[in-house]
PLY file of the C-alpha trace (Angstrom):
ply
format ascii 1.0
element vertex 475
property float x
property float y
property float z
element edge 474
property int vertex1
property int vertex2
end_header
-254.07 22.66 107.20
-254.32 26.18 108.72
-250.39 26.56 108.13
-251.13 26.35 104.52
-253.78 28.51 104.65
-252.34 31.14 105.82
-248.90 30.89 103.92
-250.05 29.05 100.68
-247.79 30.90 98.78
-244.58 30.15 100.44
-245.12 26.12 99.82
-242.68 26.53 96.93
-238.97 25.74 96.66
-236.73 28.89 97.12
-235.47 28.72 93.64
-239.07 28.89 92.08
-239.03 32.63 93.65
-235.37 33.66 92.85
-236.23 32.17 88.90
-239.69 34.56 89.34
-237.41 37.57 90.60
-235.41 37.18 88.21
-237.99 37.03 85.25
-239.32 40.18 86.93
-236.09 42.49 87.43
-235.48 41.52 83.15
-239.28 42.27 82.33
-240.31 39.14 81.39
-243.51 38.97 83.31
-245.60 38.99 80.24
-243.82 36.10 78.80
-246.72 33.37 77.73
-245.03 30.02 78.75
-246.72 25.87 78.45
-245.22 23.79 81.22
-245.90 20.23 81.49
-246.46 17.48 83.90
-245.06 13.90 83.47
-243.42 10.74 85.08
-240.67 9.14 83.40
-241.17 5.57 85.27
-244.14 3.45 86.48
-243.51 3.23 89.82
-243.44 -0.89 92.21
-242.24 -2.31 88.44
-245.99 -1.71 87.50
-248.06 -1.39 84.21
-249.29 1.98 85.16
-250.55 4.96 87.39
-253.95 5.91 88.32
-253.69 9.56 88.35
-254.51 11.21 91.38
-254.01 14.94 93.36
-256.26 17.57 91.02
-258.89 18.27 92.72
-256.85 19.15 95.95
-253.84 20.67 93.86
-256.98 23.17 92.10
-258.15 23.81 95.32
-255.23 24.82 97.05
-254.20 26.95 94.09
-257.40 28.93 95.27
-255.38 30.34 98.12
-252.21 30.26 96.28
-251.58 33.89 97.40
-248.93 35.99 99.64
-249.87 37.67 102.79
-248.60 40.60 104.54
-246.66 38.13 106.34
-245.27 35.83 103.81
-243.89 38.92 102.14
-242.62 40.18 105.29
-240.47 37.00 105.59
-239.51 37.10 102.06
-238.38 40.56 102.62
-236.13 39.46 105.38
-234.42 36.57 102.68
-233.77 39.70 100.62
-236.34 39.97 98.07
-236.31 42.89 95.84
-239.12 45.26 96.81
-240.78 45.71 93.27
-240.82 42.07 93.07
-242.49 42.20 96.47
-245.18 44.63 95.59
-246.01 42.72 92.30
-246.32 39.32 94.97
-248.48 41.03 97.10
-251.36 40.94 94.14
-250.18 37.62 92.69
-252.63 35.16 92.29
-252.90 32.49 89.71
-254.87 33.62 86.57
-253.46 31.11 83.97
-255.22 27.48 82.63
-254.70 24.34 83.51
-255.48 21.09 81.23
-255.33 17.93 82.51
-256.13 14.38 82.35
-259.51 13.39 84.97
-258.66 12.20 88.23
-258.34 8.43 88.37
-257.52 8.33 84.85
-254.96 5.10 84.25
-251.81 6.73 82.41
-248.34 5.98 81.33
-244.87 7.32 81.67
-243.94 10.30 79.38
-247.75 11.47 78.57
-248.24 15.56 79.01
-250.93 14.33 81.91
-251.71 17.68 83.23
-250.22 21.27 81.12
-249.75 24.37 82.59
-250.17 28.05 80.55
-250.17 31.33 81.23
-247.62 33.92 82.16
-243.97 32.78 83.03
-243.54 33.76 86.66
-247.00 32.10 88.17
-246.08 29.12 85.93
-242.73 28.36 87.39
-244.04 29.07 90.93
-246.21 26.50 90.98
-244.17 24.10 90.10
-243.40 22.56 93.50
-246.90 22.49 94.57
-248.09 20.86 91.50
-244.94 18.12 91.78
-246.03 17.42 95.63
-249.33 17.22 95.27
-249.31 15.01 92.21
-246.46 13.13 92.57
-247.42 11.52 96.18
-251.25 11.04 95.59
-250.52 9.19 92.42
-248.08 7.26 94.33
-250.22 6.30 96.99
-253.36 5.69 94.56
-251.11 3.20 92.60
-250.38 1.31 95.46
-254.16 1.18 97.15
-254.75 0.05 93.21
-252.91 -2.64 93.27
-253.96 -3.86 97.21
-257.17 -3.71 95.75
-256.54 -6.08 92.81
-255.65 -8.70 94.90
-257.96 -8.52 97.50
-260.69 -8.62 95.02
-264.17 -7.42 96.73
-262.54 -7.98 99.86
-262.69 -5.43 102.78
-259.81 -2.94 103.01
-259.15 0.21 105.14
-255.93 2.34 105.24
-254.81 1.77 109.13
-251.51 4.14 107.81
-251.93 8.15 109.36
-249.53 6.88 112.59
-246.74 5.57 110.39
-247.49 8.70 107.54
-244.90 11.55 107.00
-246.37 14.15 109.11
-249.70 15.63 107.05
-248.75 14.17 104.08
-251.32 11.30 106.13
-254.18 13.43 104.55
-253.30 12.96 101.23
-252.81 9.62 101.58
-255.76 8.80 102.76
-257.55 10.59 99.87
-255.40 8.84 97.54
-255.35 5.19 98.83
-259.69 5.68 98.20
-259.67 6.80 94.95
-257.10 4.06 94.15
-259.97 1.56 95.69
-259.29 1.61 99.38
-262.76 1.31 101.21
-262.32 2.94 104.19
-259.78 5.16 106.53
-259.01 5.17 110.22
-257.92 8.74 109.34
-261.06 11.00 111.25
-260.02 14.24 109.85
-259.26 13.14 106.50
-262.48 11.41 106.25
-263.61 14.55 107.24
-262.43 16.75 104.54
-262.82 14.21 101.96
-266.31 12.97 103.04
-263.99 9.04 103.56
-265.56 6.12 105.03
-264.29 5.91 108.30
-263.59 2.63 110.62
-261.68 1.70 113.39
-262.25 -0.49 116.56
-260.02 -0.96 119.35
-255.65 -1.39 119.74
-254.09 -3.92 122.26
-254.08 -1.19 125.58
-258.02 -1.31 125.82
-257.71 -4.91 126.52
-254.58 -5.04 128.79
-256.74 -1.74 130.52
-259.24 -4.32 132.23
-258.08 -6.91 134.36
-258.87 -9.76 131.80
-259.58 -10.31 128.08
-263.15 -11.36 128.58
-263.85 -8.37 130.53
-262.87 -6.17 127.92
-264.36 -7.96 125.37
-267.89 -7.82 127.10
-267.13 -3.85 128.01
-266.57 -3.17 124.56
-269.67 -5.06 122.87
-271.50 -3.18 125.26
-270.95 -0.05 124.06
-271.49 -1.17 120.63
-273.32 -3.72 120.29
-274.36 -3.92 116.70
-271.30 -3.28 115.54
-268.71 -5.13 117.38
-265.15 -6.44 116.20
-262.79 -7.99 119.18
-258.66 -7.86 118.53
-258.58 -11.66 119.69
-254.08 -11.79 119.73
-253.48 -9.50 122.56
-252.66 -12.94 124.69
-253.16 -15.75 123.00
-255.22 -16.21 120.03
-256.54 -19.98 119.95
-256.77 -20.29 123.87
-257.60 -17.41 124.67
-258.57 -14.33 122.25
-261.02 -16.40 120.02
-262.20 -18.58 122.80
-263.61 -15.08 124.46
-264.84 -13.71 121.20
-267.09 -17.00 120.84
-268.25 -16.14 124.45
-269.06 -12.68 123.81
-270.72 -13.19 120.20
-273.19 -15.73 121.99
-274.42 -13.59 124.68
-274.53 -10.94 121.82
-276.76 -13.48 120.18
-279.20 -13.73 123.03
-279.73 -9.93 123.01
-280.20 -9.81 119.34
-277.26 -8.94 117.75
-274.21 -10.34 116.03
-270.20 -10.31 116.88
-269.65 -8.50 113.44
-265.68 -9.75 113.02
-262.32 -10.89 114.97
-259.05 -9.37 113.74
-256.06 -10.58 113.90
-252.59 -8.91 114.03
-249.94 -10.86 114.72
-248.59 -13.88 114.22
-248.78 -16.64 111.08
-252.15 -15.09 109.58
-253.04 -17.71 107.52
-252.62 -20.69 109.94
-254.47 -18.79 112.34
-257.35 -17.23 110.43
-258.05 -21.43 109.08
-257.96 -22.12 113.12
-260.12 -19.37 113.98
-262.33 -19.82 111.03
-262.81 -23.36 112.31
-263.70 -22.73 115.83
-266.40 -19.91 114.96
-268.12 -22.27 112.44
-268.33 -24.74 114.56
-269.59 -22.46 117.28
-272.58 -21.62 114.88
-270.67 -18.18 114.43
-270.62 -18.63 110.33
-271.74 -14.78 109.91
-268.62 -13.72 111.67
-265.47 -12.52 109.52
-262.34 -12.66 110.22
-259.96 -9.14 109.84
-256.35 -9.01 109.26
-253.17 -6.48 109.79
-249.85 -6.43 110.52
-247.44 -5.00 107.92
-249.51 -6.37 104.84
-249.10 -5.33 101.65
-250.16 -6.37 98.66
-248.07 -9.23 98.10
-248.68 -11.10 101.71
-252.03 -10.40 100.66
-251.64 -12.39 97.64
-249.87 -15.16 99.35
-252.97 -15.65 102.17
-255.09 -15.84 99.89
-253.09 -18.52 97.53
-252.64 -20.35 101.04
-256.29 -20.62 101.10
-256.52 -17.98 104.37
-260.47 -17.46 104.79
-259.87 -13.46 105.29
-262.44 -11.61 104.88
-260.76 -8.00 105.20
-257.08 -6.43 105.49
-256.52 -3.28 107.32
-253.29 -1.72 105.25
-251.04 0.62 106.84
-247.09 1.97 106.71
-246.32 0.50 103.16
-249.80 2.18 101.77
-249.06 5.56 102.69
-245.72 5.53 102.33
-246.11 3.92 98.90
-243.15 1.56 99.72
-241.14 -0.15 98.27
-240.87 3.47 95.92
-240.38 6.45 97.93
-241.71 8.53 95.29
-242.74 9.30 92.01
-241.09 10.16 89.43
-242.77 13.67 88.36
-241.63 15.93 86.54
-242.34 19.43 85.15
-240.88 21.18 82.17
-240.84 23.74 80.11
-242.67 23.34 76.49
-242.87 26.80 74.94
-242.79 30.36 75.51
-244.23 33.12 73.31
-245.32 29.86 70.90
-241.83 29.10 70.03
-241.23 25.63 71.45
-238.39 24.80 73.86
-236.52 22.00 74.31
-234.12 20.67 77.54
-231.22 18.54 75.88
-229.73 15.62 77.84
-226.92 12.88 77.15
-229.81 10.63 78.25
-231.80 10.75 75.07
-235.03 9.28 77.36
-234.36 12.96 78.96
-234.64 15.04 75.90
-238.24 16.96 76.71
-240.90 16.92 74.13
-241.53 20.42 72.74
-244.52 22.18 72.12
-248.71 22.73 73.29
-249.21 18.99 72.86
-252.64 16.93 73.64
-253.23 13.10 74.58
-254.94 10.59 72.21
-255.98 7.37 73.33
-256.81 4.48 71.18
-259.17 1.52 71.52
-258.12 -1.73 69.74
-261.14 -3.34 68.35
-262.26 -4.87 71.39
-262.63 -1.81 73.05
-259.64 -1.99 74.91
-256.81 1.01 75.61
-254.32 0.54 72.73
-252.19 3.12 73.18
-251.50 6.82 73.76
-249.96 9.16 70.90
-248.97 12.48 71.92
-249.94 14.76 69.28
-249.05 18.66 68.84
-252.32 20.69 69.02
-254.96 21.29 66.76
-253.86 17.63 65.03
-256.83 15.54 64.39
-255.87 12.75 61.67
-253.05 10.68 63.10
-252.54 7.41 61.10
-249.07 6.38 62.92
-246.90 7.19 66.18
-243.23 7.06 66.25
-241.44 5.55 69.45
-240.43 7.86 71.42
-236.39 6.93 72.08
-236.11 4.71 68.99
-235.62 5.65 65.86
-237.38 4.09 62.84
-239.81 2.23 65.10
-243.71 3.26 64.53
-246.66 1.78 65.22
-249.82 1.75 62.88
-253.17 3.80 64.12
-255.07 3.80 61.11
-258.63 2.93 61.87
-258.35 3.02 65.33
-260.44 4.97 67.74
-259.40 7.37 69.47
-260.59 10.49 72.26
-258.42 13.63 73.70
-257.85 12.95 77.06
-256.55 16.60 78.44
-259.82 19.26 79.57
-259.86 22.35 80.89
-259.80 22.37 85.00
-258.83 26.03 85.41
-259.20 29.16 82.78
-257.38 31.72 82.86
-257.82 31.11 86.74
-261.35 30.48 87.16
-262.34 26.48 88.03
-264.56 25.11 84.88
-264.76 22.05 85.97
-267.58 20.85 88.41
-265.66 19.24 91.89
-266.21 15.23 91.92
-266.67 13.40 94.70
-264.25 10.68 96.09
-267.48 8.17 94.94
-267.07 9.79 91.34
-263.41 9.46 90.63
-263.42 5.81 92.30
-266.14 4.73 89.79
-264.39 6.75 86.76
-261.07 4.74 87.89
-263.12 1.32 87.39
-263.80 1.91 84.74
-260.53 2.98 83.15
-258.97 -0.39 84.75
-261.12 -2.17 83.06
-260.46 -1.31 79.69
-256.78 -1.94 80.61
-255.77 -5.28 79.50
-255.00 -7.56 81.71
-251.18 -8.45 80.72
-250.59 -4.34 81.63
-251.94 -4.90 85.03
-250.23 -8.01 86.19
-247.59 -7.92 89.26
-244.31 -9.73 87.42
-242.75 -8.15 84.49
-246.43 -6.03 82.89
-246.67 -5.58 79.34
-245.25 -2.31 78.62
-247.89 0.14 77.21
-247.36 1.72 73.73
-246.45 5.13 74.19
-245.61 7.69 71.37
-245.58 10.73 68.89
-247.18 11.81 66.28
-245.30 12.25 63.31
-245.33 16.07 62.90
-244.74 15.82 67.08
-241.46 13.34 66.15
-240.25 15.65 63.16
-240.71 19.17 65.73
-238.62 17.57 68.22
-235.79 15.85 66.02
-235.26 19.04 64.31
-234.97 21.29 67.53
-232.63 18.60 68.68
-230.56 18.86 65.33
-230.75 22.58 65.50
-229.41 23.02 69.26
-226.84 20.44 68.42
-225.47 22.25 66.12
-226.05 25.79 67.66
-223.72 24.62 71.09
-221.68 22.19 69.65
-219.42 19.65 72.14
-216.12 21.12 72.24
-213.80 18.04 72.78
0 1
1 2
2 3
3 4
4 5
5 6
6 7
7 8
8 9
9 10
10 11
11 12
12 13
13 14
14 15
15 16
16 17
17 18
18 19
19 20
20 21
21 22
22 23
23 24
24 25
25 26
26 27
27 28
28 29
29 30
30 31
31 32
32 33
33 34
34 35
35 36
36 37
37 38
38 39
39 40
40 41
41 42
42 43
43 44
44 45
45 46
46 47
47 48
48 49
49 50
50 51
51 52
52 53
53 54
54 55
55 56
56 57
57 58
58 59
59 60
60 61
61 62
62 63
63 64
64 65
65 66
66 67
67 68
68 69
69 70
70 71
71 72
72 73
73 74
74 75
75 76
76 77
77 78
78 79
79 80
80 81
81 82
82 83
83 84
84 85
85 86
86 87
87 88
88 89
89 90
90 91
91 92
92 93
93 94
94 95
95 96
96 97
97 98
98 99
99 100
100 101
101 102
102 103
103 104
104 105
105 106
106 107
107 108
108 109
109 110
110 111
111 112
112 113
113 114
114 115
115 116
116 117
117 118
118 119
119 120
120 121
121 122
122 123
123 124
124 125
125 126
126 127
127 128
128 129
129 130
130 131
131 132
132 133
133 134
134 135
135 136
136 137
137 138
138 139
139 140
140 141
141 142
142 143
143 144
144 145
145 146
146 147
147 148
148 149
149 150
150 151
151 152
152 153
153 154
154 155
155 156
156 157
157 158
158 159
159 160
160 161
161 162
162 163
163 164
164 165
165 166
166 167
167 168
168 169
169 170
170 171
171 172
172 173
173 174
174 175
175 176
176 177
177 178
178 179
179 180
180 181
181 182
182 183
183 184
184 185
185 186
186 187
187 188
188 189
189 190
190 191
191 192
192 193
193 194
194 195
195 196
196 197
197 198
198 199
199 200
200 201
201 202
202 203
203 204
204 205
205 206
206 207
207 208
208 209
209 210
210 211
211 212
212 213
213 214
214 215
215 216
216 217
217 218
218 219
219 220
220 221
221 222
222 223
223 224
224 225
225 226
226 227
227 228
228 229
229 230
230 231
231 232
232 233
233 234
234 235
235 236
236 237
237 238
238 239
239 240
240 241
241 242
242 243
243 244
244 245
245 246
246 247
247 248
248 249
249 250
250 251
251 252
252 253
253 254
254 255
255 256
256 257
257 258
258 259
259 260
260 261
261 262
262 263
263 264
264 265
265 266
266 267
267 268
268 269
269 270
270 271
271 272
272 273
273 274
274 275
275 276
276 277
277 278
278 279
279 280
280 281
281 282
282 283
283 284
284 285
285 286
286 287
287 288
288 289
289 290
290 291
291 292
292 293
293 294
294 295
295 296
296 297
297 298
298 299
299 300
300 301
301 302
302 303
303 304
304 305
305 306
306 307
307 308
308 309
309 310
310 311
311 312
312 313
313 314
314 315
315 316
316 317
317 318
318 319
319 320
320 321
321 322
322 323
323 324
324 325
325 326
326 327
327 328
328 329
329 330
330 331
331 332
332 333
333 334
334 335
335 336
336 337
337 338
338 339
339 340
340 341
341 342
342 343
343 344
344 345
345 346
346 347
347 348
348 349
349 350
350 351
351 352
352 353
353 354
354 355
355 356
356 357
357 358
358 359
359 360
360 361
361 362
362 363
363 364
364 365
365 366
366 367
367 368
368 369
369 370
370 371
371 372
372 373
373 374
374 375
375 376
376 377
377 378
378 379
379 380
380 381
381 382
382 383
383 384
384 385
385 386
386 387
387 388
388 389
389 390
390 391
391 392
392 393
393 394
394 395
395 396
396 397
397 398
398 399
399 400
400 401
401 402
402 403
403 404
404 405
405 406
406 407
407 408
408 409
409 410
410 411
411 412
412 413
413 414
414 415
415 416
416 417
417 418
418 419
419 420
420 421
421 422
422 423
423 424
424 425
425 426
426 427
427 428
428 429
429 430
430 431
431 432
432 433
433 434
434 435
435 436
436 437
437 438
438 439
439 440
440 441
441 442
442 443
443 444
444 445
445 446
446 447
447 448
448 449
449 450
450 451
451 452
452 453
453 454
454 455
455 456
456 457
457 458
458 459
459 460
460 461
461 462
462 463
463 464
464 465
465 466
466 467
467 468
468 469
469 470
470 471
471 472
472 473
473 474
């Protein structure tokens, strides 16, 4: 964390600062520009993303700045010195407007837009794609572990298996997408994060037998002991001990809390195990699992009836496999308020043009509807137009709707109060649950209604028509 710190303004890619020289040698610093964030595709075939990142991407943006060193090494990659000088005083003083974090959202959708001059704009770019790409990655996935395991226990066992610190942010991002705890200590740290953790398989091959290290260990915490009963051999040996030990816990007035297991068939051995502590008068005791779950072997224990009361989650959290990453992008909407465009073969490429805002409408039940990206300053929208297909609309009229975009930053100044991990996990609750169910399912979701408003549709068709026309194909 001190690395980035100290050179905040150097985590960039080194064609964000060639663009910025560049805008600065031809005197286009003034330049207003609107950049926007989006994803172009929900990532593990799901219904949607639970937004995640902001509140660490606006406070990093804080010390978005260049030291005396940073612009020393720039210097030696042959930066111009003007461009230099203006660096050393850079700082960002533009506004961002974004979506809340743990807000559920939907391919395409401006989620977060970006204004102010051109050269801080484009230099953020990478920072804003990293940050908010991976966390809502990760928050996607936790999401989705947590729908299955219901009100289950789950902690992220991942920082060992992360990509280097990247295991901060994943830890952050796996609770707010409804992971309860992390065995990550400094992440819990910096995030105020549940933390939990009990012992691995060398503290019980570091005493010269199982039930030795079991007692050892329940003696040092004995209110709050859990025993890794597969180091051996679970049935004859590891839960056998456990029993032992959670009895002469008993007698001193306190209770073996769990056994986990981590290898192995879980679900044979976690009905087994379940067995022999309820027949041992050990009903209070739960049983833990790990080992490469996700959240579809977490789906099948539980149709296989597997009496688990917890699942510690690790590699394919954080590293939000089987998707390596999201899809984020970040493009450019308008400079000097004339809209811009970015043409592509791929018409599901062509950006959307313009200082647009996000309406969200409620069916009559009080459920999400759908999302119409509007231009802004539009208030009556009666229709949306699909957004790759001509012709096809959908009706609004009625319907109720609310802006989803606020300010976070303006004109560099942070207007938004911080929220706690607590805050944004309860706001994502309850954005899940107005998100019907056939858009949250595992196999083949309903896709969400996305769109544009008319006058959004009509601004963007034209532009295309006119930029057509202005650089012709030559065949």
């Amino acid at each position: 964390m001190d690395i980035l710190n100290n050179h905040n303004g150097l985590y960039t890619d080194f064609y964000e600062l060639t663009m910025a020289q560049g805008y600065f040698m031809e005197g286009m610093q003034e330049k207003q520009v609107v950049f926007d964030y989006n994803f172009r595709k929900n990532p593990f075939d799901c219904g949607y993303v639970i937004f995640a990142g902001l509140e660490d991407l606006i406070g990093s943006l804080k010390n978005f700045k260049y030291s005396n060193e940073a612009i020393d090494y720039l210097r030696q990659n042959g930066f111009n010195p003007d461009f230099l000088e203006y660096l050393k005083k850079f700082s960002f003083r533009g506004t961002i407007k974004s979506v809340r974090e743990g807000e559920v959202v939907f391919p395409i959708t401006p989620i977060l837009r970006v204004e102010g001059n051109i050269i801080e704009c484009q230099i953020l770019e990478t920072i804003i794609l990293n940050y908010l790409n991976f966390e809502s990655l990760i928050a996607t996935k936790a999401s989705r572990i947590r729908k299955v395991a219901e009100n289950r226990i789950v902690s992220d066992f991942g920082l060992r298996r992360a990509q280097g610190l990247g295991g901060l942010q994943a830890s952050r991002a796996a609770v707010i997408g409804g992971i309860d705890s992390t065995s990550n200590v400094l992440a819990g740290y910096l995030y105020d994060l549940d933390v939990s953790g009990t012992q691995a398989h060398s503290w019980i091959q570091s005493f010269n037998d199982e039930l030795t290290a079991f007692r050892k260990y329940a003696e040092t915490y004995p209110s709050k002991t859990i025993l890794l009963v597969d180091t051996y051999d679970t049935l004859r040996s590891g839960v056998p001990n456990a029993i032992k030990v959670a009895k002469e816990l008993k007698e001193k007035g306190h209770d073996l809390k769990a056994i986990r297991l981590d290898s192995g068939d879980l679900a044979y051995l976690s009905k087994k195990a379940r067995k022999m502590l309820d027949e041992a008068g050990l009903e209070s005791t739960k049983i833990l699992a790990s080992n490469q779950l996700n959240e579809y072997i977490i789906r099948s224990l539980l149709f296989q009836g597997a009496p688990i009361d917890g699942f510690g989650v690790g590699t394919e959290l954080v590293t939000g496999k089987s998707n390596a990453a999201l899809d984020g992008v970040y493009k450019l909407a308008m400079m000097n308020e004339i809209p811009k465009l970015k043409l592509s073969d791929t018409f599901e490429k062509i950006t959307i043009p313009g200082k647009k805002d996000i309406f969200r409408f409620y069916d009559d039940h009080g459920y999400f509807y759908a999302d119409c990206i509007v231009l802004e300053g539009e208030n009556i929208i009666k229709e949306m137009h699909h957004p790759y297909e001509k012709g096809k609309k959908c009706n609004l009229e009625g319907l109720k709707y609310e802006s989803l975009l606020e300010t976070a930053l303006d004109k560099g100044e942070i207007t938004t109060f911080s929220k706690s991990i607590e805050e944004i996990k309860k706001y994502r609750d309850e954005r899940l649950a107005k998100l019907p169910e056939e858009h949250q399912r595992f196999e083949k979701p309903h896709i969400y209604k996305v769109g544009l408003s008319k006058k959004l549709n009509d601004l963007r068709n034209n532009l295309v028509y006119q930029m057509q026309n202005k650089n012709p194909v030559r065949r």
